[in-house]
N, C-alpha and C positions, 0 to 999 in steps of 0.2 A: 288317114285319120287326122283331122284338127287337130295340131298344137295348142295345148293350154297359153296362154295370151302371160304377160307376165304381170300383169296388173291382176289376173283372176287367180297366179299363185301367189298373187303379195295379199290379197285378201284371201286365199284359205287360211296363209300362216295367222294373219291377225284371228282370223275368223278363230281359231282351232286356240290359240290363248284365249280367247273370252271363253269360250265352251269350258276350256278348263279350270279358268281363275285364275290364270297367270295378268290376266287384266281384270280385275275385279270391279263388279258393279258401281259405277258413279265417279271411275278413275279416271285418267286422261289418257289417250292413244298419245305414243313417242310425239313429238313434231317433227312435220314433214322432215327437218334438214336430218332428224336423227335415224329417220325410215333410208333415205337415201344413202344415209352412209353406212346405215346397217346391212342392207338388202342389195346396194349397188346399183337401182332402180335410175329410169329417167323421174324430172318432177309429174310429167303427164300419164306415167303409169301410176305412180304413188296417187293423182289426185281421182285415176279410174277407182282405184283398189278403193280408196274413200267413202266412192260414189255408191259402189258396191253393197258395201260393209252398212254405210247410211240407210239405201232402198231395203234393206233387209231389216232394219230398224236395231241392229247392232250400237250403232254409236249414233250423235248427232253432231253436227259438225258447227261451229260458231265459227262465226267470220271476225273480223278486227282483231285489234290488237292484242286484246284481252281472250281471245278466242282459243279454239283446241277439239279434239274431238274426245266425246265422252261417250265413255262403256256403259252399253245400257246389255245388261244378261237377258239370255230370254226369261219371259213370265209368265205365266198361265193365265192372265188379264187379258196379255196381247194374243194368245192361241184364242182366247174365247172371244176376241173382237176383229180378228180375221174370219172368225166361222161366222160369226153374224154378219158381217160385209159380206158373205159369200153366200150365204140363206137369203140374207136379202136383197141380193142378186136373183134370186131363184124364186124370188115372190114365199118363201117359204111361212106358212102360217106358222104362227105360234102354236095353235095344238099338236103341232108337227114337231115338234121342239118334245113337248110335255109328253107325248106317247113314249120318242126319244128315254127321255127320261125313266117313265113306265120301266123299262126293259132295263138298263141299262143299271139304275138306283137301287133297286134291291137284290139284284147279282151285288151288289159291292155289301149291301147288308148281310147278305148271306156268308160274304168273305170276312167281314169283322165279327160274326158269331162265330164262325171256325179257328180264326186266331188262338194258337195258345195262351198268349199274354194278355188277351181281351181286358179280361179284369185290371190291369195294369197300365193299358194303351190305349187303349179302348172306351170303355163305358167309364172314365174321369171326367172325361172329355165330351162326352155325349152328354152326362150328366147335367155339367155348368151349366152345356147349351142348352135342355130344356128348363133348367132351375130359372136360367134366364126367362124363357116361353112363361113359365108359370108365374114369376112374380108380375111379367105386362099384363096377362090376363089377368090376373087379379087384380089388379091398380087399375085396370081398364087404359093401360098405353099406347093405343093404338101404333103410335106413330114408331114405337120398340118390337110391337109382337111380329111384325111382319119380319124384321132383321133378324129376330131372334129365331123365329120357325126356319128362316134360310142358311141359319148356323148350325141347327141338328142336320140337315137335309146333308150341307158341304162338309161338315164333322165325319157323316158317315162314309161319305165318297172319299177326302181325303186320309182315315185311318184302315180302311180294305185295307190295304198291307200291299199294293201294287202300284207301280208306280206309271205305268203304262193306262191304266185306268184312271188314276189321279189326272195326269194328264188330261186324258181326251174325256172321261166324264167329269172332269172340274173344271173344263171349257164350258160344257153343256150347263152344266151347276150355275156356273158364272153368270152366263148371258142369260137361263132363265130366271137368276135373282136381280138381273136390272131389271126385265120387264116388270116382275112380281112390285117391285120396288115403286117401278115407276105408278102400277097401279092402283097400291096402299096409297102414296102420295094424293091421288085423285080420290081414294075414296074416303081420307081423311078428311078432305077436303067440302066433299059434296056429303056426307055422313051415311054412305050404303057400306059400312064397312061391316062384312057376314053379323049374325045375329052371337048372342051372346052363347047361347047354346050352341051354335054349329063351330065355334071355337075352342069351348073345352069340348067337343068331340075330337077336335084335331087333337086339342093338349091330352086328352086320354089314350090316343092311335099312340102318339111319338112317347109316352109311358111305358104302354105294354109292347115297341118295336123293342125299347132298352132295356127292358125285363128279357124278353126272349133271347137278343144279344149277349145278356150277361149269361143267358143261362145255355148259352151254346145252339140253341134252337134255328139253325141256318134255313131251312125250310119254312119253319113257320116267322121268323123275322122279314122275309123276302115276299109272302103272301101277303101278309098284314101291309107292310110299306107302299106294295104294289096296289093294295084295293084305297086304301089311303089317300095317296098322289092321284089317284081317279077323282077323287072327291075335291081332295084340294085346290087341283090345278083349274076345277071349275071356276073360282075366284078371279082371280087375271084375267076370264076373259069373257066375265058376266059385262053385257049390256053392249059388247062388240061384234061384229061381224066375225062370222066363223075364218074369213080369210084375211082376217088381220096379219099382216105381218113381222115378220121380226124388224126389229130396229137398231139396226148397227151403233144408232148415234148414242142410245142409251148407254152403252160400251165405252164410250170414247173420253170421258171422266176416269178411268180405271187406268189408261193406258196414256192418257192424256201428259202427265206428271213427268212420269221415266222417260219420255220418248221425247217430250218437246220440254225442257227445261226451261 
C-alpha cells in the first residue's frame, strides 16, 4: 500500500482546521516558517501541502511581501459552480437542470410542512419572501420580481430541516437562479417579460404553497409546487433552443469574491 506522502498529511491537518473553524473564514494560514516549526516539515512539503489546500479552493495563496494564504470555508456557491462546470461539461440543457428541480423542490416542501416548528421557522421566512414577490408585482418591478420569486423558491429548500438536501438542492437552487437571472436581465431588456396575468398566477401558486405549508398539508404543498415550477420554468427558456445549455460562467460572480480576493 502507498505511504501517505507528508505534504498530503500536512494538508489533511490544515484541511481538517478549516472544516472545523479552527481557521476561520477570511483568516490567515500560519507562515510557512511557522508550519515548518510546527510540523517539522521540509520547505518543499509545506509549499506541496499549499498547493494542495489552494487546488481545492480551500485557501488562496498571495505572493510578495504582503502576502499569506487565506481561508476560504467551503460554500454552497462553490458546490453550485462546480456542478455547473460539470453539466456543462456534459452539454447538459437546462430543462435538465429544471425537471432536476421538479423532483427534488417539493420533496423539500413537503419537509417544511411536516416540521413541527413550521409556524415558527418556517412560514416567517417564506412570508417576507413572497411579501417581497407581491409588492414587485404590484409596482410592476420587473427587474426585483425575478430575485424575489428565486427567494421563496431557495427559502423553501433551505428551511426542509435537512442539511444534506440544503446542500445538494441549494447547489441546484443556486445555478438555476443565475440562469433565471441571467434571463430576467435579457428580458428586461428586450420587454418580453411573461404578461401581467401569467405573473400573478405565479404570485397566487407561491400564496397557496404557503397556506398549505403553514397548515401542515405535506402532500398537497409538494403537488401544487411541483405543477407550478412546470409552468414557471417555461420562462428561462422561451425563445431558445431546447438544448441550450448550462452556463458555468453565470456562477462564477458567486464564487468569484471568497476564492480570488
Amino acid at each position: 500500500m502507498r505511504q501517505p506522502r507528508v505534504a498530503d498529511l500536512l494538508a489533511d491537518t490544515l484541511r481538517s482546521r478549516i472544516l472545523r473553524g479552527e481557521l476561520p473564514d477570511g483568516s490567515l494560514l500560519p507562515k510557512q516558517s511557522a508550519l515548518l516549526e510546527e510540523f517539522g516539515v521540509s520547505k518543499l512539503a509545506a509549499r506541496e501541502a499549499l498547493r494542495i489546500l489552494e487546488t481545492e479552493g480551500l485557501i488562496t495563496v498571495r505572493r510578495g511581501n504582503t502576502g499569506g494564504s487565506v481561508v476560504h470555508a467551503p460554500k454552497r456557491d462553490s458546490v453550485a459552480y462546480m456542478l455547473a462546470l460539470v453539466l456543462e461539461s456534459r452539454r447538459t440543457a437546462l430543462p435538465d437542470v429544471g425537471f432536476a428541480l421538479q423532483q427534488i423542490e417539493p420533496f423539500c416542501a413537503s419537509l417544511c410542512a411536516q416540521r413541527p416548528d413550521r409556524h415558527s421557522a418556517v412560514v416567517p421566512a417564506l412570508r417576507r419572501a413572497h411579501e417581497s414577490l407581491v409588492h414587485a408585482v404590484e409596482t410592476g418591478d420587473e427587474k426585483r420580481a425575478t430575485p424575489a420569486s428565486r427567494e421563496f423558491h431557495e427559502a423553501i429548500v433551505r428551511l426542509c430541516g435537512n442539511e444534506t438536501l440544503f446542500v445538494v438542492a441549494g447547489a441546484l437552487e443556486t445555478l438555476w437562479t443565475a440562469q433565471e437571472r441571467d434571463w430576467s436581465e435579457q428580458a428586461t431588456r428586450t420587454g418580453s417579460f411573461p404578461e401581467p396575468a401569467l405573473r400573478r398566477r405565479a404570485l397566487d401558486e407561491h400564496a397557496r404553497v404557503l397556506t398549505l405549508i403553514e397548515e401542515g398539508d405535506a402532500d398537497g404543498a409538494a403537488r401544487l409546487l411541483r405543477d407550478h415550477l412546470r409552468t414557471a420554468q417555461k420562462f428561462p427558456t422561451t425563445g431558445v433552443t431546447e438544448d441550450l445549455p448550462v452556463q458555468a460562467t453565470l456562477l462564477r460572480p458567486l464564487v468569484q469574491p471568497a476564492e480570488r480576493p
